[in-house]
N, C-alpha and C positions, 0 to 999 in steps of 0.2 A: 556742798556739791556732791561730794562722795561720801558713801558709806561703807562702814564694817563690819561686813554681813562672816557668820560661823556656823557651821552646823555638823554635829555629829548625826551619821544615818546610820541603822544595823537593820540588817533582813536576816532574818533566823530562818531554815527550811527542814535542817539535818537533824531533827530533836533523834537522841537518843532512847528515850523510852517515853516517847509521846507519840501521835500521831506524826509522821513525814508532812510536810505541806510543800507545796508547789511552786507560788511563785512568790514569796517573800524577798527569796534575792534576787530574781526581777527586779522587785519594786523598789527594794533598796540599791541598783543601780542604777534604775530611769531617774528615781526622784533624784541622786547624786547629781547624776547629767544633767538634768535638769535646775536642779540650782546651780550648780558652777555659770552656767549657762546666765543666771541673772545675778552674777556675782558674788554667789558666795564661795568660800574657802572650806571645801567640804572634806570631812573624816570619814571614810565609810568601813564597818564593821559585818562581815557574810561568815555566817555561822559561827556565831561567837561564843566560847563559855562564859559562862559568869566571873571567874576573876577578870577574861578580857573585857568583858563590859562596864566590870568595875572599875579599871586601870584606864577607860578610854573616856568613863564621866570625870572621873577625877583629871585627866588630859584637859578635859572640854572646858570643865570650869574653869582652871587655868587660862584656857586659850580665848575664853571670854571675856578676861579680864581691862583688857582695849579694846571690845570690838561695842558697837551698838546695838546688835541683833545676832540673837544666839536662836537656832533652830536645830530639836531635837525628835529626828521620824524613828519609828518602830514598826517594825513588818514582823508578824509572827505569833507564836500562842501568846495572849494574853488571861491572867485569871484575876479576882478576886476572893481575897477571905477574911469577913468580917468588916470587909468595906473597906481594907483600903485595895489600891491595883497592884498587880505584879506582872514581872517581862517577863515572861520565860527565856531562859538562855539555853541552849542546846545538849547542855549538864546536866539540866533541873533535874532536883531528888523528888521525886513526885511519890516517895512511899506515904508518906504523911502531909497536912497543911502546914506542921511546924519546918519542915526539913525543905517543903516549897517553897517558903518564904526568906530560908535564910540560902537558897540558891538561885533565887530570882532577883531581878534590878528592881527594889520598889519604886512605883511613879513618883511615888511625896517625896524619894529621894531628891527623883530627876527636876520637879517642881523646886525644890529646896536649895540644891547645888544651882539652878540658874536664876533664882531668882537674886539671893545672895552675889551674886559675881558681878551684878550692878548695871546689866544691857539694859536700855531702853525700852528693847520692847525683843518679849520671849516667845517664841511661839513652839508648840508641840503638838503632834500628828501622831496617829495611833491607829493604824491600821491592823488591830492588837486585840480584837474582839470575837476570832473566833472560837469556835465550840470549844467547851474544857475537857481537855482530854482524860486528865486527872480525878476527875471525881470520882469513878468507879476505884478509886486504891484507896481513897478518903472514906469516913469512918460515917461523914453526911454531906452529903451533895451541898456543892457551892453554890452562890448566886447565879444567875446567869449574867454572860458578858461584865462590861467593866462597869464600874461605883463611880456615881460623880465626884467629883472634886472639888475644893477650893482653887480658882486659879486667883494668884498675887496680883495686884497692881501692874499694868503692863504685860498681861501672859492670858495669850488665848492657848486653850487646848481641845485641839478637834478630833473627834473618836470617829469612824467607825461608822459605825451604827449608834442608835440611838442605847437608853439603858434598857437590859432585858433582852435586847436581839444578839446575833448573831452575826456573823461577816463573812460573804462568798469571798473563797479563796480565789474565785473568776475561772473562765472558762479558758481563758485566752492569758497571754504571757503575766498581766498581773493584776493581782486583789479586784474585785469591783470597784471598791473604794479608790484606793490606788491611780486605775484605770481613770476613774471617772476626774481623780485629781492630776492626772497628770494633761487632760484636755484644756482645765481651765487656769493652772497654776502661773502661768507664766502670758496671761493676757496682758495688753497692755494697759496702763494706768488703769486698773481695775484696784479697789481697795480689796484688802484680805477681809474683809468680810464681805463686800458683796462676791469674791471669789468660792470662799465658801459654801454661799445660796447658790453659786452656778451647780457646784460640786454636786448639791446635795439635788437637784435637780435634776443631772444627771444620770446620778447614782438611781434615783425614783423609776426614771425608765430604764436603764437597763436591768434591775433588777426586779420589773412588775411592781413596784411599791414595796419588798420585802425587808429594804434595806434602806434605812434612813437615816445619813450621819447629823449630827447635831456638835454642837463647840460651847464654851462654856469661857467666856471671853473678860477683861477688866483691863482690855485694853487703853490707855490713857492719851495716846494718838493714831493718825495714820500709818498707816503700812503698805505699800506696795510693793509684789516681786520684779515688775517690769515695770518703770521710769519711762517714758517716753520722755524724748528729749527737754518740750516745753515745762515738763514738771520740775524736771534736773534743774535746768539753768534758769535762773532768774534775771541775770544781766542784761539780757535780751528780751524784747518781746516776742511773741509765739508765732507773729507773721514774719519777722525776722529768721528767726529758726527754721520755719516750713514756709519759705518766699515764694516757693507759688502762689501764695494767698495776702503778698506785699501791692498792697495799692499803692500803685505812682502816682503823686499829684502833680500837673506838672507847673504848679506855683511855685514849686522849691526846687531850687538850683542841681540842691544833691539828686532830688528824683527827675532831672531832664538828663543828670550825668548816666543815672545809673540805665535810664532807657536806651541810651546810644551804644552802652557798653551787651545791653540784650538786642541788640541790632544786626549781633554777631558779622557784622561788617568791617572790615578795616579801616578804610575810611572814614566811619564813623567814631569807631572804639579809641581810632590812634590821639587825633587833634582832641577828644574828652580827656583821653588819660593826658596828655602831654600839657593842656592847661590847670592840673590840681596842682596848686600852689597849698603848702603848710597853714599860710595865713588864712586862705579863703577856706578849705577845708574845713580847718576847726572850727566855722560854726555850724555844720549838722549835725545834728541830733545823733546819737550813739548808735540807735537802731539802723539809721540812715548809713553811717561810716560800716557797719558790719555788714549792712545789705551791697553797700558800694565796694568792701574789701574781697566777698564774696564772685562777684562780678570782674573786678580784675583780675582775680587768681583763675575765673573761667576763660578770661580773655585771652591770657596768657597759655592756657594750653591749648586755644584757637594760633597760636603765629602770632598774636596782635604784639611787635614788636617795642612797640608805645608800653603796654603790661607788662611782656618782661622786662625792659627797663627799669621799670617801676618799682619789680620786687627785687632787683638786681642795687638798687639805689634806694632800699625802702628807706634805710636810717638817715642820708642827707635827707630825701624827698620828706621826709615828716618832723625832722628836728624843727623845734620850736611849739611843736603842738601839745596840748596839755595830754601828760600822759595816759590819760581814761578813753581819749578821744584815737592815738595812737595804737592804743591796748585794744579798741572797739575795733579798728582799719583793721590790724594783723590776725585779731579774732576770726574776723570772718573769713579771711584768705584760705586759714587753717582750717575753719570750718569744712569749707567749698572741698577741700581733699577728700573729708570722709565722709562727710553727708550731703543727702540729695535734697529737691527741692520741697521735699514733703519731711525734711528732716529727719527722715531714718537713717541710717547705716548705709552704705553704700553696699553691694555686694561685692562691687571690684572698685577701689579707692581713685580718684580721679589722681593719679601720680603723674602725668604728664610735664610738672614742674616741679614735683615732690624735691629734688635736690637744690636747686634754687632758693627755692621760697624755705626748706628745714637749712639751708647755709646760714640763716640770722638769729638762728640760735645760738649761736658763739658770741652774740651782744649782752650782754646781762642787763641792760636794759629793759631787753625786750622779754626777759624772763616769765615774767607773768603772762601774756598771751600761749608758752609751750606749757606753762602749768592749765592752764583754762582746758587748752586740747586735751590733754591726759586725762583731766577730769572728765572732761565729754566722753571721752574714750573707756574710761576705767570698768562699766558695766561690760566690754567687748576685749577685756585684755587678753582673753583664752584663743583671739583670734589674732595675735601678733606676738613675734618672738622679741619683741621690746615694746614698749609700748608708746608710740608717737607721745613727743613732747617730753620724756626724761632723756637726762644725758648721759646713757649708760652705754661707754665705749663695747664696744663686740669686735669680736675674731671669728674671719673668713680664713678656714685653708681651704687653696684649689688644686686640684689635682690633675696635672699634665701629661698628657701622651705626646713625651718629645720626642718619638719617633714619628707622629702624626703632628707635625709644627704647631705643635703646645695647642692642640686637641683638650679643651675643657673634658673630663670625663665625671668628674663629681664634685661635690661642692658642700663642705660641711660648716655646720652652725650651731655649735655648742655639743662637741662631738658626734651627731646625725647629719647624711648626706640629704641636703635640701633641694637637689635636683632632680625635677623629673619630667614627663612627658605632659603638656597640658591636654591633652587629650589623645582620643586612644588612634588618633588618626596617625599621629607623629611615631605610634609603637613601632619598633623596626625589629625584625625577626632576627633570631640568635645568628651573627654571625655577617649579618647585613651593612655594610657602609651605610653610618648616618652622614646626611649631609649637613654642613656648616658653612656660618658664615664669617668671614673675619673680621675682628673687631680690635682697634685701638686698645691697650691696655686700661686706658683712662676711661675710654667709653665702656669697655665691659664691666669697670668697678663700678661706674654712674649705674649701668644698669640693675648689677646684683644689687644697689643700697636702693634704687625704686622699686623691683618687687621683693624685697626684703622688707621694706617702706622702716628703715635705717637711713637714718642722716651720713652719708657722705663722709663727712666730717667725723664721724661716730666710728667707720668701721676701719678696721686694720686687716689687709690681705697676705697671707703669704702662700708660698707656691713649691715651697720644697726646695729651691733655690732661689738667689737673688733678683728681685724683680726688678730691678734694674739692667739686667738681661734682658728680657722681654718685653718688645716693644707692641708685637700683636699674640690676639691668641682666638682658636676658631671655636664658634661656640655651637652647639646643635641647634637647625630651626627646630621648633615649634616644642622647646624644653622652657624651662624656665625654675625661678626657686618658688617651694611648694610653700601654702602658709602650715603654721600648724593644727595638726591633727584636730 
């Protein structure tokens, strides 16, 4: 379900006795951004000499050692001499081709150290081809741009431009190349190679045809940056996951249940849920119990008192069910939190019962359904300060103004204050009385662990003094705790 996605990035700009280039380190923090963004675990290196690029592959390989997919970008002068490539690093001895070679990163290196570290599948980018600055110190002019390669089994390497051209440094924050890959890098369920042909078509028109990158591939499977849901999970089927496109039949019990439950009616939703019995349940189909588990967790942040019951009594209400069919019901409930009916991401998590429904994580029974979410989750983990579904206790300190009857004024979460205005309506000028409102002790922790989207159960508060002191505390309208950065 998850993968182990690595990548060392370096943008070079500050060459010392080469030409300056422009937007290398651009490129090498969009592209950063940009993979973190689809999961990887990124190094990035900005104006590097060559012992640092030497000391960050010998890192990489290392850190490649568990992962399944190692990714290694280069922004900046690249040369060739006598065919094989070389990085330039911002040291480069460019008096000679001997003294370039032994102050540059060679590519066969970088091909060498990743292939050996045993990933699955390697990929290298090389935005590394333009003009040689060096050949006017050189005794004869180098080849132009960079020399093909051998790529290993499992290792595509895409240049630049084609062999013999040259590569806009771009006009605009970064490379053409760059530019034109950071449009199509992260589409969804696109393979990396038909991503490539977007690239390189791209790249066609913004540069009049001047610039044409090409890859040199012996890839042995698929690859993609961004997973759409259906591709991730297999458990499910794809109308289950994006249930807008779930056809109800209404021959089958479970899909008469689960129409009443989209009735968004009381009435309707309460005597459905209040008749699922364990026995009767367990005969629908997995996709059905996920669609059906989805549906209750919706219902329940409708009021439908019948729903929350339901998740308030999930382990009586389903003991006895075979546990795949159990694991399928609590699947989907968890699901409904953070994806919508098109199976994306949610942009604001449907936490309305978030405390609730994560209180049955304390079953270890039920374990495998908070693993399954994590896994959902794991390509979005840069968007939560824990990551729904592991049991990783956290520590809230809250900071009181007990001259202002225990007045929240800050609110920190792994030493950063997580409170702030949700928008700029709520900004209140230096000096101004914000208004508040008061909240129950208990009801203000429910709150901080829903938009925390931290289990309840998970977090531990303190307040500078004992909080069992403090029965209420006033909190600021329209603040709340931020996600991260």
């Amino acid at each position: 379900m998850s993968r182990s996605l690595s990548a060392l990035i370096i943008g070079n700009s500050k060459y010392a006795k080469a030409s300056k280039l422009k937007n290398p380190v651009h490129d090498a923090e969009d592209i950063a951004e940009r993979l973190e963004r689809c999961g990887f675990d990124a190094t990035t290196l900005i104006d590097a000499t060559y012992k640092q690029m030497d000391r960050a592959l010998r890192a990489f390989k290392a850190d490649l050692a568990d992962q399944d997919v190692g990714l290694f970008f280069f922004a900046g002068h690249g040369f060739q001499i006598d065919g094989d490539n070389y990085l330039a690093a911002i040291d480069t001895v460019i008096d000679d081709e001997v003294e370039a070679k032994h102050s540059s990163l060679a590519l066969n290196r970088v091909i060498d150290r990743m292939e050996k570290a045993g990933t699955a599948t390697n990929i290298i980018i090389l935005d590394a081809c333009r003009d040689n600055p060096f050949e006017r110190n050189w005794h004869r002019g180098g080849a132009r741009g960079l020399a093909p390669v051998y790529a290993p089994r499992g290792t595509i390497i895409a240049y630049a431009t084609s062999p013999g051209q040259f590569a806009s440094d771009g006009k605009g924050r970064n490379g053409a190349y760059t530019a034109a890959l950071l449009q199509h890098i992260d589409a969804q369920d696109c393979s990396i190679e038909a991503m490539f042909k977007r690239v390189r078509n791209s790249l066609n028109v913004t540069t009049g045809g001047k610039q044409i990158s090409w890859e040199h591939t012996s890839l042995a499977g698929e690859f993609y940056f961004n997973l759409g849901i259906a591709k991730r999970i297999t458990e499910y089927g794809p109308t289950a996951l994006s249930d807008e496109l779930y056809i109800l039949d209404e021959a089958r019990a479970s899909h008469q249940v689960i129409r009443k439950l989209k009735s968004l009616t009381w009435p309707k939703q309460n005597p459905a849920i209040s008749g699922l019995k364990a026995a009767h349940i367990s005969k629908f189909g997995r996709d059905a119990l996920f669609v059906l588990g989805r549906n209750i967790y919706q219902s329940a942040c409708g009021n439908s008192h019948s729903a929350m019951e339901f998740i308030h009594d999930f382990v009586a209400r389903t003991a006895g069910m075979p546990d795949a069919k159990r694991k399928a019901l609590l699947d989907g409930m968890l699901f409904e939190v953070f994806f919508d009916c098109t199976g994306k991401v949610r942009a604001d998590p449907k936490a309305g019962r978030f405390n609730e429904l994560f209180a049955l994580q304390k079953y270890k029974e039920l374990a495998d359904s908070f693993a399954f979410i994590a896994g959902c989750l794991l390509p979005e983990i840069r968007r939560f300060r824990v990551l729904p579904g592991k049991d990783q206790p956290t520590a809230v300190d809250v900071t009181l103004d007990s001259m202002a009857d225990n007045a929240v004024t800050k609110i920190f979460v792994g030493g950063l204050n997580v409170l702030s205005p949700e928008d700029e309506e709520f900004e209140i000028e230096k000096g101004a009385k914000i208004p508040r409102r008061t909240l129950k002790r208990e009801d203000f922790e429910d709150r901080i662990a829903c938009q925390l989207l931290i289990p309840r159960h998970l977090l531990t508060f303190a307040y500078g003094r004992p909080a069992k002191g403090i029965a209420t505390v006033k909190f600021p309208y329209g603040w709340s705790c931020c996600p991260p950065d």
